[in-house]
C-alpha positions in Angstrom: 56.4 -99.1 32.4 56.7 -97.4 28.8 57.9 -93.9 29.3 56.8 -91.8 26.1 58.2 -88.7 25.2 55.1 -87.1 24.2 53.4 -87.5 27.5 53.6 -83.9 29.2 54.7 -85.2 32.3 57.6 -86.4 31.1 59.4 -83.8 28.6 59.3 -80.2 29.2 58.0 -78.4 26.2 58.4 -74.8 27.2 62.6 -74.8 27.1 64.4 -71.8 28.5 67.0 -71.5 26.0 69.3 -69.0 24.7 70.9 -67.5 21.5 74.6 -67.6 20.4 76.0 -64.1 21.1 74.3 -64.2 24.5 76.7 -63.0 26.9 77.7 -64.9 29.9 76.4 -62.7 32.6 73.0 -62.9 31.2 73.4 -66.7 30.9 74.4 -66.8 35.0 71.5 -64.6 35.5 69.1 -66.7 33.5 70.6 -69.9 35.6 69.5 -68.0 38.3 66.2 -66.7 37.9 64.8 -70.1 36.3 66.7 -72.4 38.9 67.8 -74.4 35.7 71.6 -76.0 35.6 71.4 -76.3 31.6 70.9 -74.2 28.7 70.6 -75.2 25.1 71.8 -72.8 22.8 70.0 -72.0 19.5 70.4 -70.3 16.5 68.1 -67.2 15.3 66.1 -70.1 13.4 65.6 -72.3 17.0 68.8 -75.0 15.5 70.5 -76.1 17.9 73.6 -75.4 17.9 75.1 -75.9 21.4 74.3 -76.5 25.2 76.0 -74.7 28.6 75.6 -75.8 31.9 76.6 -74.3 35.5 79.3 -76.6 35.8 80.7 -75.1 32.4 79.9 -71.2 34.1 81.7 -72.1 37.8 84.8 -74.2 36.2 85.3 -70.7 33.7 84.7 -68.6 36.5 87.0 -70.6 38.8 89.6 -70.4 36.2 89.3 -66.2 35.5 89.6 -65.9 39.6 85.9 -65.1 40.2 84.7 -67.8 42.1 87.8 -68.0 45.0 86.8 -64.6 45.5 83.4 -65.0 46.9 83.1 -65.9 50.8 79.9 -67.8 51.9 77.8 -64.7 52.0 78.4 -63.8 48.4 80.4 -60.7 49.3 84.2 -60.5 48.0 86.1 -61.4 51.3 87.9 -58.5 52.3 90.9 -61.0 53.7 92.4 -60.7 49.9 95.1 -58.8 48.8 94.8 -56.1 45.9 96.4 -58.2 43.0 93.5 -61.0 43.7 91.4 -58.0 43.9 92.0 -56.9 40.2 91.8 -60.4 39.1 88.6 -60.6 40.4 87.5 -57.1 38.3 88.7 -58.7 35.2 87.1 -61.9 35.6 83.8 -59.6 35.8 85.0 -58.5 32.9 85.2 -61.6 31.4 81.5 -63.0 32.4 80.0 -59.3 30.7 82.1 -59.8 27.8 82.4 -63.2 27.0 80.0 -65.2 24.8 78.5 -68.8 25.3 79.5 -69.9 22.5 83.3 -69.7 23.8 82.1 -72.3 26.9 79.5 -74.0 25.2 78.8 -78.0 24.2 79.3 -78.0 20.6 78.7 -82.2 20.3 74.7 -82.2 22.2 73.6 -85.5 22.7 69.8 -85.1 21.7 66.8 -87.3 21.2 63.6 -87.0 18.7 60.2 -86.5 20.3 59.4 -90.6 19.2 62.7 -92.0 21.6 61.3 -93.8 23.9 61.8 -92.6 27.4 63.8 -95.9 28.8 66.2 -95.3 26.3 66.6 -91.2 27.8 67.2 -92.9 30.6 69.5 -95.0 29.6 71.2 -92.5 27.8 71.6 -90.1 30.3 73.1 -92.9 33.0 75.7 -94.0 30.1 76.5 -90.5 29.2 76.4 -88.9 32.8 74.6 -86.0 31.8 71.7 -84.0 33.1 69.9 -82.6 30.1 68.9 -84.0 27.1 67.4 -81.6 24.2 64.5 -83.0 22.6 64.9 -81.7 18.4 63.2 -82.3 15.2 63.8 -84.0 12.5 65.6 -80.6 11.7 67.4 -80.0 13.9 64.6 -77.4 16.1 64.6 -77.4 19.5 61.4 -78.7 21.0 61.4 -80.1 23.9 63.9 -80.8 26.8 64.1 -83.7 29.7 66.5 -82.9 32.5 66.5 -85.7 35.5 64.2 -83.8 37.9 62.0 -84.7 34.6 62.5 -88.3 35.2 62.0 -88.0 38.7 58.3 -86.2 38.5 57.5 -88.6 35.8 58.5 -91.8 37.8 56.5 -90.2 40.9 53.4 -89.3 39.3 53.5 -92.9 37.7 53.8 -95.0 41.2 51.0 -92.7 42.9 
């Protein structure tokens, strides 16, 4: 089976992507909202320039004492003493503050639209990555293929 890039089942043309100077709080609630675990960061000319994924968010916030703070439920666990406490505040502080281009991928690995889709694959297996931003000869985001991407591709294709 030849897995082409330009077949709409298989790379996602409409990326959710964000700009450098984005802040991370809006870059958590954009992770969020869209249910997405990567985001390519762009220039103001679509370039781009970098990519940030939830496992770069939880390992900062991990780091600035935001994440030990939550319980289960999402609530800051009122077993903590004060000193954690203010940690915790300034690691708020941090994520409102903060920029992605301080946590972001600097070296992408990307494809062009004409990569053939076995080689995404294999890509992504050698790599161990999730995402792969799909750019132009320019350097223009265009597209993106994340594995759930593979996944409803390989499905479709067996039905």
């Amino acid at each position: 089976m030849f897995l082409n890039l330009q077949d709409k089942n298989w790379m996602n043309p409409k990326v959710i992507s964000i700009t450098t100077g984005t802040k991370l709080k809006e870059a958590i609630r954009i992770f969020s909202k869209y249910k997405i675990s990567g985001l390519p960061v762009v220039d103001k000319s679509e370039k781009l320039v970098g990519m940030i994924t939830e496992r770069d968010l939880v390992e900062y916030s991990y780091k600035i004492h935001v994440v030990p703070m939550l319980d289960s439920s999402g609530w800051v666990s009122p077993h903590k003493n004060s000193f954690e406490t203010v940690d915790y505040k300034k690691g708020i502080d941090l994520l409102e503050k903060t920029g992605v281009e301080e946590l972001m991928s600097n070296k992408v690995v990307t494809v062009k639209v004409d990569t053939p889709g076995s080689e995404v694959a294999r890509i992504m297996q050698k790599k161990k990555i999730n995402h792969v931003p799909v750019v132009d000869p320019q350097g223009k985001l265009c597209g993106i293929i994340a594995r759930d991407d593979l996944i409803n591709y390989l499905a479709s294709a067996t039905e």
